[in-house]
FIKE-871153 format. One record per atom (N, C-alpha, C): atom name; x, y, z; chain; residue in three letters. Coordinates in nm, 3 decimals, decimal comma. Example, Ala and Ser with C-alpha at 12.3 -4.5 7.8 and 13.67 -1.06 7.14 Angstrom:
// residues 2
   site        xx        yy        zz   unit   code
      N     1,319    -0,569     0,780      A    ALA
     CA     1,230    -0,450     0,780      A    ALA
      C     1,320    -0,330     0,780      A    ALA
      N     1,285    -0,225     0,708      A    SER
     CA     1,367    -0,106     0,714      A    SER
      C     1,290     0,003     0,787      A    SER
This chain:
// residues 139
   site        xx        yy        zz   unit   code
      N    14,901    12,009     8,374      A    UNK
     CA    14,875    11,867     8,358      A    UNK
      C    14,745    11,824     8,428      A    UNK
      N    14,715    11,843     8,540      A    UNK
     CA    14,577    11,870     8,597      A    UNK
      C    14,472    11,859     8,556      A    UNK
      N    14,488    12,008     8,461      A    UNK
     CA    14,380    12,009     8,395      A    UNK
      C    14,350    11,950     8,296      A    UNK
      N    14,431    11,901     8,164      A    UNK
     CA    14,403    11,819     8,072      A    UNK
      C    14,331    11,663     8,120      A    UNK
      N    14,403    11,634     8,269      A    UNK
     CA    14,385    11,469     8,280      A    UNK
      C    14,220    11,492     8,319      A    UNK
      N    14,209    11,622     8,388      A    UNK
     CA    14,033    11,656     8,414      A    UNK
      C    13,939    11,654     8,289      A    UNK
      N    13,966    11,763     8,193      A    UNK
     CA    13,930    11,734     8,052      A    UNK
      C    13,911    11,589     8,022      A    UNK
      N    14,032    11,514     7,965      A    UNK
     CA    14,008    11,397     7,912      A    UNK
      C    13,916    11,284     8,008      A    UNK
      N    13,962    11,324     8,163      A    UNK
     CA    13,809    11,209     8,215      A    UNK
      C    13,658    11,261     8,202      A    UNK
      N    13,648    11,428     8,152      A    UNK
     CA    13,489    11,481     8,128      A    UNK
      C    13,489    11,401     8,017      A    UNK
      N    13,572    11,394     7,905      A    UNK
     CA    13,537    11,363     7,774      A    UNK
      C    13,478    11,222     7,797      A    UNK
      N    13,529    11,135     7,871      A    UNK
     CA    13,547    10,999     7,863      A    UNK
      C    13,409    10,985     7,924      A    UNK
      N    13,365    11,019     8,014      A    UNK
     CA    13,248    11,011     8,079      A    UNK
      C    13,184    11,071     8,019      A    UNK
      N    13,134    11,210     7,939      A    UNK
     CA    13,066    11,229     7,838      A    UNK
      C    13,022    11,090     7,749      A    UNK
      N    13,128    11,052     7,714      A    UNK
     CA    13,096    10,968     7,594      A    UNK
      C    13,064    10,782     7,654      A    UNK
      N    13,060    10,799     7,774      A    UNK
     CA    13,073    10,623     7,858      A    UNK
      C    12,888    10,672     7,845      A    UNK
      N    12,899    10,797     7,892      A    UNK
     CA    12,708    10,856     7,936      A    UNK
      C    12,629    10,831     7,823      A    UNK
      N    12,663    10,897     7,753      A    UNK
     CA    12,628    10,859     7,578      A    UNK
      C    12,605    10,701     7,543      A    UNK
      N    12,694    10,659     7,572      A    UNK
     CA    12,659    10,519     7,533      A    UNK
      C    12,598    10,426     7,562      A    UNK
      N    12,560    10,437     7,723      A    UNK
     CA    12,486    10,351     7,810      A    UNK
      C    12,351    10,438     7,798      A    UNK
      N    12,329    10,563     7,755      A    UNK
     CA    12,138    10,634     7,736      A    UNK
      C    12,087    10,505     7,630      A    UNK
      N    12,108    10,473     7,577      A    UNK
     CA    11,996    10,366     7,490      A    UNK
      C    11,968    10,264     7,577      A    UNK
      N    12,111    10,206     7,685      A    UNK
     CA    12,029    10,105     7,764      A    UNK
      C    11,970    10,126     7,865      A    UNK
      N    11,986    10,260     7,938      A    UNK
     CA    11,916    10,301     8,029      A    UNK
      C    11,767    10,321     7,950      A    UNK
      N    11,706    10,374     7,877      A    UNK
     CA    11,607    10,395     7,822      A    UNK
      C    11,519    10,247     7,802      A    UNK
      N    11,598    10,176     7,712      A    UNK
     CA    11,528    10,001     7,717      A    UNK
      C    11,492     9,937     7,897      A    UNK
      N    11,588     9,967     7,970      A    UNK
     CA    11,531     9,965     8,122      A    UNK
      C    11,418    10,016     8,149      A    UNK
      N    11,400    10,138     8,128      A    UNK
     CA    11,351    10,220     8,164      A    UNK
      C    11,156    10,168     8,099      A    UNK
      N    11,183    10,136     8,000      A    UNK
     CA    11,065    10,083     7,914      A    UNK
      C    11,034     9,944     7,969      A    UNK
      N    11,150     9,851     8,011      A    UNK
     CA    11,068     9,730     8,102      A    UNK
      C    11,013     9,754     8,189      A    UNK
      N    11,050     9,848     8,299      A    UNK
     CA    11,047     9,870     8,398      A    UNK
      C    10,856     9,935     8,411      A    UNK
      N    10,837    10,007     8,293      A    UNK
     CA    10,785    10,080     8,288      A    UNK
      C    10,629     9,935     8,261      A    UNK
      N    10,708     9,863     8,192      A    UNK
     CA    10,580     9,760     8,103      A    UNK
      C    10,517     9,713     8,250      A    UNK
      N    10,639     9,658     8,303      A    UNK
     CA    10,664     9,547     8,431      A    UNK
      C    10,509     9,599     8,498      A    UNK
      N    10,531     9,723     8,534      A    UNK
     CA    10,489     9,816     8,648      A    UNK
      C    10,338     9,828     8,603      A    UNK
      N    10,324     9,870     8,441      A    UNK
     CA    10,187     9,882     8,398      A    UNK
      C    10,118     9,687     8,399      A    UNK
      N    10,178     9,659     8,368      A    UNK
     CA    10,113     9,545     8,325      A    UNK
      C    10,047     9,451     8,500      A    UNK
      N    10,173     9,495     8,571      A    UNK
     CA    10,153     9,429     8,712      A    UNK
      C    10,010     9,503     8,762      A    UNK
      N    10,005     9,601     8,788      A    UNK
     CA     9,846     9,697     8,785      A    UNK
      C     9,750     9,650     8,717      A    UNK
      N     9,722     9,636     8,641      A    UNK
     CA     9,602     9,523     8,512      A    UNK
      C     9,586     9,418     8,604      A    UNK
      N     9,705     9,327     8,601      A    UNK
     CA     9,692     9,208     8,662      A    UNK
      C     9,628     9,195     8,833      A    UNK
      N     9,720     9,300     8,890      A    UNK
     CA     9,665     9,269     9,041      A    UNK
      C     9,491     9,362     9,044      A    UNK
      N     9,443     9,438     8,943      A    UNK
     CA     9,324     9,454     8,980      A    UNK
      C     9,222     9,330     8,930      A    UNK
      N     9,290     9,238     8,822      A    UNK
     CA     9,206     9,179     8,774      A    UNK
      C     9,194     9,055     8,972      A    UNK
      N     9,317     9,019     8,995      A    UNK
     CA     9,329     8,934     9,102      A    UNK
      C     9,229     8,987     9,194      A    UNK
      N     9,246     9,134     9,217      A    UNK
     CA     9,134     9,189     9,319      A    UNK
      C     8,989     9,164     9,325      A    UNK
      N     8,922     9,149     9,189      A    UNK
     CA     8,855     9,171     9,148      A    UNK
      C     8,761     8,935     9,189      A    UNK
      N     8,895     8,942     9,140      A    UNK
     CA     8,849     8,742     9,147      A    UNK
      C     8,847     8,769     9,332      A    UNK
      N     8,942     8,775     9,387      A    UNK
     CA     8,902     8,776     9,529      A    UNK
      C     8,773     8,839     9,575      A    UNK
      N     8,758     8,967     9,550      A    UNK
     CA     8,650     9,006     9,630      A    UNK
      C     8,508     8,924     9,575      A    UNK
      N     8,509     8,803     9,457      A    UNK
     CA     8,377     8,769     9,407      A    UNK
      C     8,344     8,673     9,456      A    UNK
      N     8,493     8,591     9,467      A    UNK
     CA     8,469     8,473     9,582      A    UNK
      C     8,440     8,535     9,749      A    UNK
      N     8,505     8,613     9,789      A    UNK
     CA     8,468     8,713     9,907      A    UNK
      C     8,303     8,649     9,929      A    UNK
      N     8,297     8,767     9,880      A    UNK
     CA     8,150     8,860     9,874      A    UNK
      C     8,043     8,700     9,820      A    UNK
      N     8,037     8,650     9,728      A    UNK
     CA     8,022     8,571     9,704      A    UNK
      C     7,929     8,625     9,529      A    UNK
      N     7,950     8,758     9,469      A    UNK
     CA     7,860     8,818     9,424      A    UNK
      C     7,983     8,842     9,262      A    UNK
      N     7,898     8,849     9,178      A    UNK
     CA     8,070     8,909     9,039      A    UNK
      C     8,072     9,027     9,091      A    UNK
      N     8,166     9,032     9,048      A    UNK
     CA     8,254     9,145     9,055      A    UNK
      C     8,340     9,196     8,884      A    UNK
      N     8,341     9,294     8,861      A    UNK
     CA     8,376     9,371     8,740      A    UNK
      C     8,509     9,436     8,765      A    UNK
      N     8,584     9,397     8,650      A    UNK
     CA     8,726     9,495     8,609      A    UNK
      C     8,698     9,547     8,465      A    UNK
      N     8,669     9,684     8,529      A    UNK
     CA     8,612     9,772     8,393      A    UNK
      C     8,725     9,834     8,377      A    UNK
      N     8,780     9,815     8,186      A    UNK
     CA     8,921     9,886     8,122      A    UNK
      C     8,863     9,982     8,015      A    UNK
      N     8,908    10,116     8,066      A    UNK
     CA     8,904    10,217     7,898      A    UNK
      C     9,042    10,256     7,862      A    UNK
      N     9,025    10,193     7,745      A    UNK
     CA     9,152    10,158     7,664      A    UNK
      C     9,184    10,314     7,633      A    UNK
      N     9,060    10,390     7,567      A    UNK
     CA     9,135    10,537     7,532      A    UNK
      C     9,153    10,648     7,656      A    UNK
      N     9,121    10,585     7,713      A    UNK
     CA     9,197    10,648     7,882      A    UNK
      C     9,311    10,616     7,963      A    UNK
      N     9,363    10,477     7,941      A    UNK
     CA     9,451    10,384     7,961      A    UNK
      C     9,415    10,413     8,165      A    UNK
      N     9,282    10,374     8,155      A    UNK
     CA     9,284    10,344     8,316      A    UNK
      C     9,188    10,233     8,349      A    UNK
      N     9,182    10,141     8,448      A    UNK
     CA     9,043    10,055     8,459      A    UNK
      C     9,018    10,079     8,632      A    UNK
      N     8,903    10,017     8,697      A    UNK
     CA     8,898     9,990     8,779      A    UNK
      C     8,805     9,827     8,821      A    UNK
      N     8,805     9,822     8,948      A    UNK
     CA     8,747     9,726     9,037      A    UNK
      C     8,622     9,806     9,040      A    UNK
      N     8,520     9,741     9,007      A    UNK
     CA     8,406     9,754     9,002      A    UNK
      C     8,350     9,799     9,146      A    UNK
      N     8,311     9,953     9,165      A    UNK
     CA     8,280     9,993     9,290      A    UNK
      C     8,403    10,065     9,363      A    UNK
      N     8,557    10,074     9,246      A    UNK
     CA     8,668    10,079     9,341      A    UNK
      C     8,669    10,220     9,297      A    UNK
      N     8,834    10,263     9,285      A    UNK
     CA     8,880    10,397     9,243      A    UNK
      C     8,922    10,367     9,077      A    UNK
      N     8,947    10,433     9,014      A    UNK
     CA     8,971    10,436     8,884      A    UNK
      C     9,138    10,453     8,909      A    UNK
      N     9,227    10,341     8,808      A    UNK
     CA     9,391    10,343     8,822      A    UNK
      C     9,431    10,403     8,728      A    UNK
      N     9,491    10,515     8,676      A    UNK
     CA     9,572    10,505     8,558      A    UNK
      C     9,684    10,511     8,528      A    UNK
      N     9,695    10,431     8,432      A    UNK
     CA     9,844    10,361     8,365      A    UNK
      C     9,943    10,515     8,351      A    UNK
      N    10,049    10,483     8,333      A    UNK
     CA    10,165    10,619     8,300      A    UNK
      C    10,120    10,622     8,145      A    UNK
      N    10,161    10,782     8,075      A    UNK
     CA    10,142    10,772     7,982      A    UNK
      C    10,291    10,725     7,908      A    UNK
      N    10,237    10,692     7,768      A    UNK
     CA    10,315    10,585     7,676      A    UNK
      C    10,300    10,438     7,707      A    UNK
      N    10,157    10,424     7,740      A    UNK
     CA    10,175    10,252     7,784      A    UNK
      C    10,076    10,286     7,656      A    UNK
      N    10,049    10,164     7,587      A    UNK
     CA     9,936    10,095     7,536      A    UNK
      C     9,912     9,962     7,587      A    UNK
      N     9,730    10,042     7,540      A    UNK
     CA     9,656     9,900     7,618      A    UNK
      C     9,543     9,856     7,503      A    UNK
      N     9,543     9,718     7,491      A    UNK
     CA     9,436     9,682     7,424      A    UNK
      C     9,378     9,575     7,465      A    UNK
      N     9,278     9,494     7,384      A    UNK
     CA     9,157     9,429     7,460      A    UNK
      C     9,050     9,425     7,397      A    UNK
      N     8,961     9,362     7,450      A    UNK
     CA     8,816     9,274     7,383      A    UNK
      C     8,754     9,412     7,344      A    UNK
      N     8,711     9,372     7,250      A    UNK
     CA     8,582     9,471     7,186      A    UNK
      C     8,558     9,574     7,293      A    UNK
      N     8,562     9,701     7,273      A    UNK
     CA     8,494     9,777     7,403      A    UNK
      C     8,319     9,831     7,331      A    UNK
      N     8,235     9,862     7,458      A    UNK
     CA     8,091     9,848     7,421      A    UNK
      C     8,075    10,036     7,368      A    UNK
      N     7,992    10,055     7,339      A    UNK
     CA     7,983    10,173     7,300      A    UNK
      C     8,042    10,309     7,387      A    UNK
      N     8,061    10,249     7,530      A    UNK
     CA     8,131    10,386     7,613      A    UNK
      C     8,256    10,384     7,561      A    UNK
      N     8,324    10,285     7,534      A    UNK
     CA     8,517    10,242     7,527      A    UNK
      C     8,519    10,193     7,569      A    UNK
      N     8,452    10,160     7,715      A    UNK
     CA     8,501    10,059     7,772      A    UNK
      C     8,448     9,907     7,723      A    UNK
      N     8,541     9,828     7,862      A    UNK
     CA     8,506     9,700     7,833      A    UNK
      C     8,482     9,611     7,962      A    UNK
      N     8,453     9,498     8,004      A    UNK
     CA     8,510     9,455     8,102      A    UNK
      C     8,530     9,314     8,087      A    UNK
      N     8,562     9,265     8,224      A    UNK
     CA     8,586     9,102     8,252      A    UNK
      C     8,554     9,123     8,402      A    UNK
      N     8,441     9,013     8,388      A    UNK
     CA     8,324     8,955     8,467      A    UNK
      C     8,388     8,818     8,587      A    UNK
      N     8,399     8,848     8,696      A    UNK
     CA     8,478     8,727     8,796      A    UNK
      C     8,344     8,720     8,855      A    UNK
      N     8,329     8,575     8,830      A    UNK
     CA     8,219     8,502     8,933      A    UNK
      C     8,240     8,453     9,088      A    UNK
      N     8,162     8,457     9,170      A    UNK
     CA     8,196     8,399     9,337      A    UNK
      C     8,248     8,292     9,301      A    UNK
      N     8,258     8,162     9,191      A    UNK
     CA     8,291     8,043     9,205      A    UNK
      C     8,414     8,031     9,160      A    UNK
      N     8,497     8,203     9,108      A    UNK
     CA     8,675     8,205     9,104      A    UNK
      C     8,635     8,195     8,921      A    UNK
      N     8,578     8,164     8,887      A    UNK
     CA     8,556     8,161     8,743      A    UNK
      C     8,537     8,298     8,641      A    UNK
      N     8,545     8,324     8,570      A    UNK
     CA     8,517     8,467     8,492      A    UNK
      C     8,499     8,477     8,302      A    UNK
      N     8,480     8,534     8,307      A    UNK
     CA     8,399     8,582     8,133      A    UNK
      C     8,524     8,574     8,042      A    UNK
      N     8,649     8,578     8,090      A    UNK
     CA     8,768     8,515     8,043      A    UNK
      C     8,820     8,659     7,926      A    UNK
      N     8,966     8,658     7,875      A    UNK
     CA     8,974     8,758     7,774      A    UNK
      C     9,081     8,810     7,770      A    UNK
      N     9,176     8,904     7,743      A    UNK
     CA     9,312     8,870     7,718      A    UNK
      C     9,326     9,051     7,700      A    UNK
      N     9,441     9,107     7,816      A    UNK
     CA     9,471     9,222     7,760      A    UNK
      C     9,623     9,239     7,734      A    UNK
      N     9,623     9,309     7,619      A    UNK
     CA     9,835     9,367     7,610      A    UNK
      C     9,876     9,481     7,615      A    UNK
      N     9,907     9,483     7,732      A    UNK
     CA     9,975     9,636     7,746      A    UNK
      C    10,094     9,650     7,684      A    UNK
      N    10,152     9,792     7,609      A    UNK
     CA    10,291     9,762     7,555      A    UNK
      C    10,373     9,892     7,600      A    UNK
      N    10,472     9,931     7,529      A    UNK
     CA    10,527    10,027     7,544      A    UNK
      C    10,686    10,009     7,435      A    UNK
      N    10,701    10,116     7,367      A    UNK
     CA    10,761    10,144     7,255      A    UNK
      C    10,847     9,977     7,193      A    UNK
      N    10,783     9,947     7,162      A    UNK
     CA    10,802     9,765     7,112      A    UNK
      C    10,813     9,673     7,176      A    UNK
      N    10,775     9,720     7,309      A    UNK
     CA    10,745     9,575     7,393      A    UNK
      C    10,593     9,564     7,435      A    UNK
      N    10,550     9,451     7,486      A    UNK
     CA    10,412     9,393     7,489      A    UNK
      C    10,424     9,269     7,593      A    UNK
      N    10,338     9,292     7,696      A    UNK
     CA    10,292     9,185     7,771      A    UNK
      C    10,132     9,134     7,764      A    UNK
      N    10,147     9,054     7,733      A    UNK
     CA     9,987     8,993     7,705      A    UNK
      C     9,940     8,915     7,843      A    UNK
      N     9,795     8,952     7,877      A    UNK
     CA     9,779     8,956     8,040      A    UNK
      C     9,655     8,802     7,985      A    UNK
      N     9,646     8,719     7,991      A    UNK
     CA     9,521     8,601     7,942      A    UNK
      C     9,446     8,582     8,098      A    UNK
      N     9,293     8,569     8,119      A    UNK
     CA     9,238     8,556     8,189      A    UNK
      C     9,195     8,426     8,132      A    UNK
      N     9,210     8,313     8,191      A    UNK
     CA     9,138     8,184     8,184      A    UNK
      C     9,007     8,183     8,255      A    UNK
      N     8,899     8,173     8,144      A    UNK
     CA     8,731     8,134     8,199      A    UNK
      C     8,713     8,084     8,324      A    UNK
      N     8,753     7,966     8,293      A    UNK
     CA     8,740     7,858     8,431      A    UNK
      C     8,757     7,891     8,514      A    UNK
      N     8,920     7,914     8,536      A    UNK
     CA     8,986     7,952     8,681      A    UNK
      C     8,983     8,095     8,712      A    UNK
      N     8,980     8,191     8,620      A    UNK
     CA     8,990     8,356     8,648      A    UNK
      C     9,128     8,377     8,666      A    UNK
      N     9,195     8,278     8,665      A    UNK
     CA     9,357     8,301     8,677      A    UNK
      C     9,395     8,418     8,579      A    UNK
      N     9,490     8,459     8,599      A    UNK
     CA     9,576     8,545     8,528      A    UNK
      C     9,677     8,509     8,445      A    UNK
      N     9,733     8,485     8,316      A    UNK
     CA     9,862     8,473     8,358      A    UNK
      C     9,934     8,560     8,235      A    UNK
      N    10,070     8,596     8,267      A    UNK
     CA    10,139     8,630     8,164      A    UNK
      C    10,238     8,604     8,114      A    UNK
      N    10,222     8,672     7,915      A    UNK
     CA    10,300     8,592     7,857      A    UNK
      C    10,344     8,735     7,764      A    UNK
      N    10,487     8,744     7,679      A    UNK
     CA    10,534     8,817     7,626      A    UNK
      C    10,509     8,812     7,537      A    UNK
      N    10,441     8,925     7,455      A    UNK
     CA    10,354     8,929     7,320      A    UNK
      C    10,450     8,994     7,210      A    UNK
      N    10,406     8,999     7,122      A    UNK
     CA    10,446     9,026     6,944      A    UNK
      C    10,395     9,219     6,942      A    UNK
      N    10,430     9,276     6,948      A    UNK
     CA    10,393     9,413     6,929      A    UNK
      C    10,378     9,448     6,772      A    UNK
      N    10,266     9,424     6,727      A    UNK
     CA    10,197     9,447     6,575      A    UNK
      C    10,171     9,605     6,504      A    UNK
């Protein structure tokens, strides 16, 4: 008797495991967006601070077919793979950037990182250089 009641709780947990992998996986993909998208954002923030800092622009250079950017002068970040990233026209290297002025202001421009049907869209407002984000349409 033992052993059957052991059996039937492997089975049961086999199949509880089974059923919760799709939502562990959808976690796993926010978690994953959350994490990429928060990186974009806090270099772009870095990037507005050190211009007001310094008092000089400062550059957040993104290559999309690398899925890494940096702070202009910094280290180069890169994203985990399976993120996508997209963004303004890139110039003939791939890359691209967005330009933060000492006066908190910037060249303005909008990136969306995604990951298997989700999308966070990162908007840089001109004026302020603010950041902000908003949950995008994955096309």
């Amino acid at each position: 008797m033992p052993f059957r009641l052991s059996l039937v709780a492997l089975v049961a947990a086999a199949l509880a495991g089974a059923a919760l992998k799709p939502l562990h996986g959808a976690a796993m993909d926010r978690y994953e967006l959350r994490r990429a998208s928060d990186d974009v954002r806090d270099a772009m923030g870095e990037a507005r601070l050190l211009a007001v800092r310094r008092g000089t622009e400062v550059r957040v250079v993104i290559d999309f077919a690398n899925l890494s950017l940096a702070v202009e002068g910094g280290r180069w970040r890169r994203l985990p793979n399976g993120i996508g990233l997209a963004g303004p026209a890139a110039t003939r290297s791939g890359e691209t950037e967005i330009l933060f002025r000492p006066d908190g202001s910037s060249t303005g421009g909008q990136v969306v990182v995604s990951v298997r049907g989700r999308a966070v869209s990162l908007l840089v407002d001109a004026g302020s250089g603010g950041v902000r984000r908003y949950q995008a349409e994955v096309r």
